[in-house]
N, CA and C of each residue as an Amber inpcrd file, in Angstrom:
protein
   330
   0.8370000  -1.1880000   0.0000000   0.0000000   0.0000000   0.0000000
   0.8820000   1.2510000   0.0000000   0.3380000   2.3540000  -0.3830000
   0.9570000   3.6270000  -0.3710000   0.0190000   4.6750000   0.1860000
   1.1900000   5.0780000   1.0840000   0.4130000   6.1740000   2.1920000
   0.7650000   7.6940000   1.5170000  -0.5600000   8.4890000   1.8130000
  -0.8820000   9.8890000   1.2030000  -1.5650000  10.7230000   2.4310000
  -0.8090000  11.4340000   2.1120000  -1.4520000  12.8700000   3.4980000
  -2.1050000  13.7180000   2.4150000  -3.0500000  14.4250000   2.8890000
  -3.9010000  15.0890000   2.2800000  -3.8140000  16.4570000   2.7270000
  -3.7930000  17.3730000   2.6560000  -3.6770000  18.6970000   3.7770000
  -4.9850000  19.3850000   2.9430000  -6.0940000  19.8770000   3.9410000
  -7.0560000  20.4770000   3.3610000  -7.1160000  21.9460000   3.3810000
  -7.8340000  22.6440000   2.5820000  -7.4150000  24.4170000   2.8870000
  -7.3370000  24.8790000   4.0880000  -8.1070000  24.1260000   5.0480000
  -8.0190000  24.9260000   6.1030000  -6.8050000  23.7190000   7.3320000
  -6.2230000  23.3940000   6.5720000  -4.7530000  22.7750000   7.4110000
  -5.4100000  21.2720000   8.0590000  -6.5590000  20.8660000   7.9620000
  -7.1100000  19.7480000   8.2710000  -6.5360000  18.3490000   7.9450000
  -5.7250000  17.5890000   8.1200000  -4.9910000  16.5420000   7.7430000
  -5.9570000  14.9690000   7.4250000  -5.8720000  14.3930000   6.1180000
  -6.5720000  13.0990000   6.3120000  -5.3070000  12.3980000   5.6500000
  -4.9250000  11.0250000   6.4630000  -4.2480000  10.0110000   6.2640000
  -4.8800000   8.7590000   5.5180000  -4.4100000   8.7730000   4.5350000
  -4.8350000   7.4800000   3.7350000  -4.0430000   6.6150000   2.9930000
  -4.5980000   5.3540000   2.1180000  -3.5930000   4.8930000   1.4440000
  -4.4380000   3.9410000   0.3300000  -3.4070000   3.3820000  -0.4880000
  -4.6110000   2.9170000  -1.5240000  -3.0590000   1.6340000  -2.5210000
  -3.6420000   1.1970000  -3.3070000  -2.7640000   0.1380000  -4.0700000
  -1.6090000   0.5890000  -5.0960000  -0.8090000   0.5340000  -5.2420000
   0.1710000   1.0140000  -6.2310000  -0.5040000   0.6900000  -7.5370000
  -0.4140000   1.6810000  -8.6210000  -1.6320000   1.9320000  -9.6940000
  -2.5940000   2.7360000  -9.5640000  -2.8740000   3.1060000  -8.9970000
  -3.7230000   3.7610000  -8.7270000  -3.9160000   5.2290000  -8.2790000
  -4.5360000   5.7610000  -9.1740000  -3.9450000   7.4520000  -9.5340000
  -4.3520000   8.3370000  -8.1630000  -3.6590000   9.0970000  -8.2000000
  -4.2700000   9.8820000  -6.9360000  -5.5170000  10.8270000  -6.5810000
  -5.8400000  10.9650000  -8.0510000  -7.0940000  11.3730000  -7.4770000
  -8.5510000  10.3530000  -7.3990000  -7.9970000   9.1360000  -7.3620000
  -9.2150000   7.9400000  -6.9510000  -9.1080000   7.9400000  -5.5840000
  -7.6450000   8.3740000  -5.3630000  -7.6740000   7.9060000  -3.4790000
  -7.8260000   8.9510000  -2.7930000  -7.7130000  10.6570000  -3.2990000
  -8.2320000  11.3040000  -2.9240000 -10.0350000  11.3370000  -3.0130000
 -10.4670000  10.8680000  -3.7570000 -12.2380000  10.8610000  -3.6290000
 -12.1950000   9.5130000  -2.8020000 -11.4010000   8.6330000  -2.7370000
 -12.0480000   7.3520000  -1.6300000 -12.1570000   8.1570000  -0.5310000
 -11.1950000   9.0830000  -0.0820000 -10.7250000   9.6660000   1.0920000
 -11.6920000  10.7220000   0.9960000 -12.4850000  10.8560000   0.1720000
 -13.4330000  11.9600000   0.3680000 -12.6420000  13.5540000   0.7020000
 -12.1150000  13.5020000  -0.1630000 -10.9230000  14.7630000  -0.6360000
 -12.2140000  15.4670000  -1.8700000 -12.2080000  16.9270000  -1.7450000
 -13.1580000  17.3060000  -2.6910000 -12.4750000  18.0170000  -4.1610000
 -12.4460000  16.3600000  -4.5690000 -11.6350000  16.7000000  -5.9670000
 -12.5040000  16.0670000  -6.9280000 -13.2180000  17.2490000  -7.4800000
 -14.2960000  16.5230000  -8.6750000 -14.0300000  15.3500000  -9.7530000
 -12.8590000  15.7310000 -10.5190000 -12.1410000  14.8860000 -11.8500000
 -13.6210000  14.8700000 -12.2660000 -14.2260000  16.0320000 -13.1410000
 -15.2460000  16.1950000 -13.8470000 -14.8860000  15.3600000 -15.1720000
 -14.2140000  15.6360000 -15.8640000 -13.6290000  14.7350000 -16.9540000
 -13.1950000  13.2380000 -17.0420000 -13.0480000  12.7320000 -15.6650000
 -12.6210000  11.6380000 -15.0730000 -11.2780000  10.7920000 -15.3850000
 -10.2640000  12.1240000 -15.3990000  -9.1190000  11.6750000 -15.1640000
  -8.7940000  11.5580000 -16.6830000  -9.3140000  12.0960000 -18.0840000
  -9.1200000  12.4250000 -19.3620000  -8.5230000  14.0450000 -19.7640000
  -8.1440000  14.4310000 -18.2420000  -6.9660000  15.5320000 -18.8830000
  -7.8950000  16.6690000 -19.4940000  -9.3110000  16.7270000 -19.1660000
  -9.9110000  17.7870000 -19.9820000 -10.3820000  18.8910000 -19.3080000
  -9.9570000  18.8830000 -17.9320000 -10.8440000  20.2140000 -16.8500000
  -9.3870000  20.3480000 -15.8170000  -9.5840000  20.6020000 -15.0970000
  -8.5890000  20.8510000 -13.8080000  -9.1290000  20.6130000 -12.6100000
 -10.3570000  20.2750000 -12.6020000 -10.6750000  20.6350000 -11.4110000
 -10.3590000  19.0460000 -10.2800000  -9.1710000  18.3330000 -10.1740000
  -8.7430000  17.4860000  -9.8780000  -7.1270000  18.3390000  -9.3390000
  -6.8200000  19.2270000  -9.4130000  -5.8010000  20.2730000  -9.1360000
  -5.2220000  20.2100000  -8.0280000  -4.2620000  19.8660000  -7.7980000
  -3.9070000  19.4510000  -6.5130000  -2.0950000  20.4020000  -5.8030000
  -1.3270000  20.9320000  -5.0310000  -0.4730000  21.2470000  -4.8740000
   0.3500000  20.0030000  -3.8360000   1.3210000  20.1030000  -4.8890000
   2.4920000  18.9030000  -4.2870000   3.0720000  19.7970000  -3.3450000
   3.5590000  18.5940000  -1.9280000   4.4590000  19.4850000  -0.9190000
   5.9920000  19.4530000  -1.6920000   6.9020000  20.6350000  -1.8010000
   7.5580000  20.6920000  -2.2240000   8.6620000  19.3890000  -2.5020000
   9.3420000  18.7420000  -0.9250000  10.1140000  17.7020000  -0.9940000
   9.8120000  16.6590000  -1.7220000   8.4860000  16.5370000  -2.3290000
   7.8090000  15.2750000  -3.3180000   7.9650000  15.9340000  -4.4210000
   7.6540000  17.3530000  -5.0610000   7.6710000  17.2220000  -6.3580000
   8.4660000  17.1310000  -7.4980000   9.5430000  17.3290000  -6.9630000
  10.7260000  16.4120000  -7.9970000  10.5710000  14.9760000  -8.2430000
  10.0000000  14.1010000  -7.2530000  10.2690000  12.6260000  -7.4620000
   9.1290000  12.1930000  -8.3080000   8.0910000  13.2210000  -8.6940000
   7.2280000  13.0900000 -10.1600000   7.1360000  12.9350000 -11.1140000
   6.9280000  12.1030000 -12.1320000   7.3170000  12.2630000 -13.6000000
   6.7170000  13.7060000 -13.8620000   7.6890000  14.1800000 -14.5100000
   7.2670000  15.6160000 -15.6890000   5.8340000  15.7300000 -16.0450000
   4.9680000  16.9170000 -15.8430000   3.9900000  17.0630000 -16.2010000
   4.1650000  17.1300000 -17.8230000   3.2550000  16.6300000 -18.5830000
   3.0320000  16.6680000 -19.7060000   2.9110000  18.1560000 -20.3510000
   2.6480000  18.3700000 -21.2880000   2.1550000  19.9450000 -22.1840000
   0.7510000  19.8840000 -21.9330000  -0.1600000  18.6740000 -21.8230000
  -0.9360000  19.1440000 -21.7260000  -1.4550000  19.0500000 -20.8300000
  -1.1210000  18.2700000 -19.8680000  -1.1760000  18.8670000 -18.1100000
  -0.6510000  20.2250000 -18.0600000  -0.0960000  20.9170000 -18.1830000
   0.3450000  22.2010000 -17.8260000  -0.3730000  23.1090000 -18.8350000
  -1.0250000  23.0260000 -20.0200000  -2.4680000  23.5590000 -20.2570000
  -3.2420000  23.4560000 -19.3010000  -3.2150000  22.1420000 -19.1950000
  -4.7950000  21.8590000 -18.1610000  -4.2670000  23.4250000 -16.9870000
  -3.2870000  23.1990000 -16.1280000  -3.1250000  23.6580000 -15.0150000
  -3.0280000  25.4950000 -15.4010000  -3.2190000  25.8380000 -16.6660000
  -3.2460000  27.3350000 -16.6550000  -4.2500000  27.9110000 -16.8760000
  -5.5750000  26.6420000 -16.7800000  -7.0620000  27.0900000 -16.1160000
  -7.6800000  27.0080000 -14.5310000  -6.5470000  26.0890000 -13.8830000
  -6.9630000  26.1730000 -12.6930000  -6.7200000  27.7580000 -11.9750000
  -7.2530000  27.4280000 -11.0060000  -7.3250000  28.9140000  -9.8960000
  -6.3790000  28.7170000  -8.3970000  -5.4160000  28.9160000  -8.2680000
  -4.4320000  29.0750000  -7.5160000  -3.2900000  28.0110000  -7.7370000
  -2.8260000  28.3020000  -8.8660000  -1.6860000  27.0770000  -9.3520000
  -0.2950000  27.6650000  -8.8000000   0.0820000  26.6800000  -7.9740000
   1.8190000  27.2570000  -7.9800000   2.7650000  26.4690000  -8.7580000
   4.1020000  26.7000000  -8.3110000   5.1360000  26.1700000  -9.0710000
   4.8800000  24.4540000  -8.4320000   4.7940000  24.1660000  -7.8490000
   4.2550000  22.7460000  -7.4890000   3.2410000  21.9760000  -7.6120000
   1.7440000  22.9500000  -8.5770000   0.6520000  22.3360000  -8.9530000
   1.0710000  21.1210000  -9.9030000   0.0620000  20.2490000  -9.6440000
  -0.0890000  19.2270000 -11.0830000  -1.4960000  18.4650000 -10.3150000
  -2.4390000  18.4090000 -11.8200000  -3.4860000  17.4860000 -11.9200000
  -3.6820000  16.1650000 -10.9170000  -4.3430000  15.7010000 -10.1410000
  -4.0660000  14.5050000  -9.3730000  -4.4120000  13.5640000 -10.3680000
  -4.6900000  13.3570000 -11.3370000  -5.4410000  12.3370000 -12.2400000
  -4.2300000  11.6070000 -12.8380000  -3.3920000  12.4980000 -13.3920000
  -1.9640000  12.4860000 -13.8710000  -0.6340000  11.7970000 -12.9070000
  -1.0430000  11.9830000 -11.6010000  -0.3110000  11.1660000 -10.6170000
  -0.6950000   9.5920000 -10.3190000   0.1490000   8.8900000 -10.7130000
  -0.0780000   6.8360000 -10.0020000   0.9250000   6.7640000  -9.2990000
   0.1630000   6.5280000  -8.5080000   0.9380000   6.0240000  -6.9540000
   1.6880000   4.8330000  -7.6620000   3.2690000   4.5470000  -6.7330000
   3.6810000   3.7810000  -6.9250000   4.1290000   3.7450000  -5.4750000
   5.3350000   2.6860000  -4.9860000   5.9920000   2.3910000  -3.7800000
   7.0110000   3.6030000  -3.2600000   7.3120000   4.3160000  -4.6810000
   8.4890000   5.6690000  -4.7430000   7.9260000   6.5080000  -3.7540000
   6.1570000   6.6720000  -4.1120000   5.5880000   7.7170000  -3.4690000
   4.8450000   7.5400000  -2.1180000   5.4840000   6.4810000  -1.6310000
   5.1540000   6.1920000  -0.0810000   5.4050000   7.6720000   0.5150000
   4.2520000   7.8050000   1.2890000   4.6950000   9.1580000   2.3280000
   4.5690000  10.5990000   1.1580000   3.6240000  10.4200000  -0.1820000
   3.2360000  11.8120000  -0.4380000   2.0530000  12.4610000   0.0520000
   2.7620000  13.5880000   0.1500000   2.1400000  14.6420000   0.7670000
   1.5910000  15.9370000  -0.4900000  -0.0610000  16.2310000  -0.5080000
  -0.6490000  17.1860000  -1.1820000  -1.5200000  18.0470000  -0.2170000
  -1.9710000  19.3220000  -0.7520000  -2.5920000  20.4250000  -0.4870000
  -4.0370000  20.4500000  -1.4330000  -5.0510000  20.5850000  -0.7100000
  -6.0540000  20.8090000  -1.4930000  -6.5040000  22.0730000  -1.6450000
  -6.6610000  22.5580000  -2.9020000  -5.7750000  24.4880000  -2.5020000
  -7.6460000  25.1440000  -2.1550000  -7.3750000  26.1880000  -2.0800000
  -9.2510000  26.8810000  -1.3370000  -9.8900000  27.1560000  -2.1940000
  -9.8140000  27.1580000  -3.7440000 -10.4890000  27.1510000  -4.5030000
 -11.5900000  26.1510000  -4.9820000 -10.5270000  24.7840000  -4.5610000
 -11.3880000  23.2960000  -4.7620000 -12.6360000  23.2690000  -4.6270000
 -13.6360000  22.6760000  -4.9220000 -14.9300000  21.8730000  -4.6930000
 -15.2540000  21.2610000  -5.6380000 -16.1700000  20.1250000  -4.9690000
 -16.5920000  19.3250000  -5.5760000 -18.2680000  19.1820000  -6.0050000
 -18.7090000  19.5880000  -6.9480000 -19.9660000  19.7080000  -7.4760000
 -20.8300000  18.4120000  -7.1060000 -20.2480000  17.5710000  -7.4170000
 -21.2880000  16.1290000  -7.0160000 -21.7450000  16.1430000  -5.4850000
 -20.4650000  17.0560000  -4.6180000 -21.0380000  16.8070000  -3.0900000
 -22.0110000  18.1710000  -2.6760000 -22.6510000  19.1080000  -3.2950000
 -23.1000000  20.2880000  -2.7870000 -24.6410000  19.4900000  -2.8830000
């Protein structure tokens, strides 16, 4: 299994974990993280937008061109944003750590 900290806008911490394969924003919605993936993880919205804690985001593969389209529609992107849809957990990423930035919500839960 691979363990993921979640940090919510308002500094709220949820600990979770989920199977290697398995992209991060499935285990952020198991975890009830409010990350829509309106598109469902087809790279076509942002709203799956997630901020890497710095010490993890080097050990990421390279966002794509068109992940970094995607990410110049989201709303509070930093130098450490990338798509959670675009992230699969592997064993490397034991112990990552993301930010769910204050813009987030999730339409299916209102």
């Amino acid at each position: 299994m691979v363990q993921v900290r979640f940090v919510s806008a308002q500094g709220e911490i949820t600990d979770t974990e989920a199977e290697p394969g398995v992209s991060l924003l499935e285990c952020g919605q198991a975890a009830g993280m409010p990350l829509e993936g309106t598109c469902e993880g087809q790279m076509a919205c942002s709203t799956c937008h997630v901020v890497v804690a710095a010490e993890w985001f080097a050990k990421l593969a390279e966002a794509s061109d068109d992940e970094e389209d995607m990410l110049d529609l989201a709303a509070g992107v930093t130098r450490t944003s990338r798509l959670s849809c675009q992230i699969i957990l592997s064993p490397a990423l034991d112990g990552l750590e993301v930010r769910i930035p204050p813009e987030s919500r999730d339409m299916q839960r209102i």
